[in-house]
N, C-alpha and C positions, 0 to 999 in steps of 0.2 A: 410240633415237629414240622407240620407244614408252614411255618415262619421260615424253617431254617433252610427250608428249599427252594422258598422263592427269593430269599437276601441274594446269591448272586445273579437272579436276573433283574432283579432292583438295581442294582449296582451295573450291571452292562447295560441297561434301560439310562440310567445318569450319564453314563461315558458317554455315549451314543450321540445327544442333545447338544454335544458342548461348540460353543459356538467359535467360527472363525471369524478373522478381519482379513480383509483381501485388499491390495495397494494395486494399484493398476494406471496407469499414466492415461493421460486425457490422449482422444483421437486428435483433437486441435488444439495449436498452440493459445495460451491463457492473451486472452486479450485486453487491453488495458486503457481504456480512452482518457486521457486528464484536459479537461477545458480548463487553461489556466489565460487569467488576464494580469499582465505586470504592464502597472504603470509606471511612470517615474516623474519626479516633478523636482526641477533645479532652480533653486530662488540665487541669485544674484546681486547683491547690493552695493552700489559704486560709489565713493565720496564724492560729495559735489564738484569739487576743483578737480577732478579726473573725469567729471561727465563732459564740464567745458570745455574743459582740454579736445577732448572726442568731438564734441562738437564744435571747436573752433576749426579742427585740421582730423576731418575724417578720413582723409587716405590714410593715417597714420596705419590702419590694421589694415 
């Protein structure tokens, strides 16, 4: 008999425990630092009869 009078303080003892999740926004804005390095490499390759051309009459450009 004394089982059955302590089940629902067993049972309000469980509810009591149950755990919460809280969301709450940051004091300061998320800061974000990216070290980025972009290089770039442009290869160019001229026919010979169009280098001497350049180099016969370099005002042309």
């Amino acid at each position: 008999m004394k089982t059955n009078s302590l089940l629902p303080l067993i049972m309000l003892a469980f509810v009591a425990c149950t755990p919460t999740v809280q969301l709450q926004a940051p004091d300061k804005p998320i800061e974000i630092n990216l070290n980025v390095n972009i290089e770039q490499h442009v290869k160019i390759e001229i026919q010979k009869d169009v280098k001497q051309a350049i180099a016969k009459n370099p005002d042309v450009f």
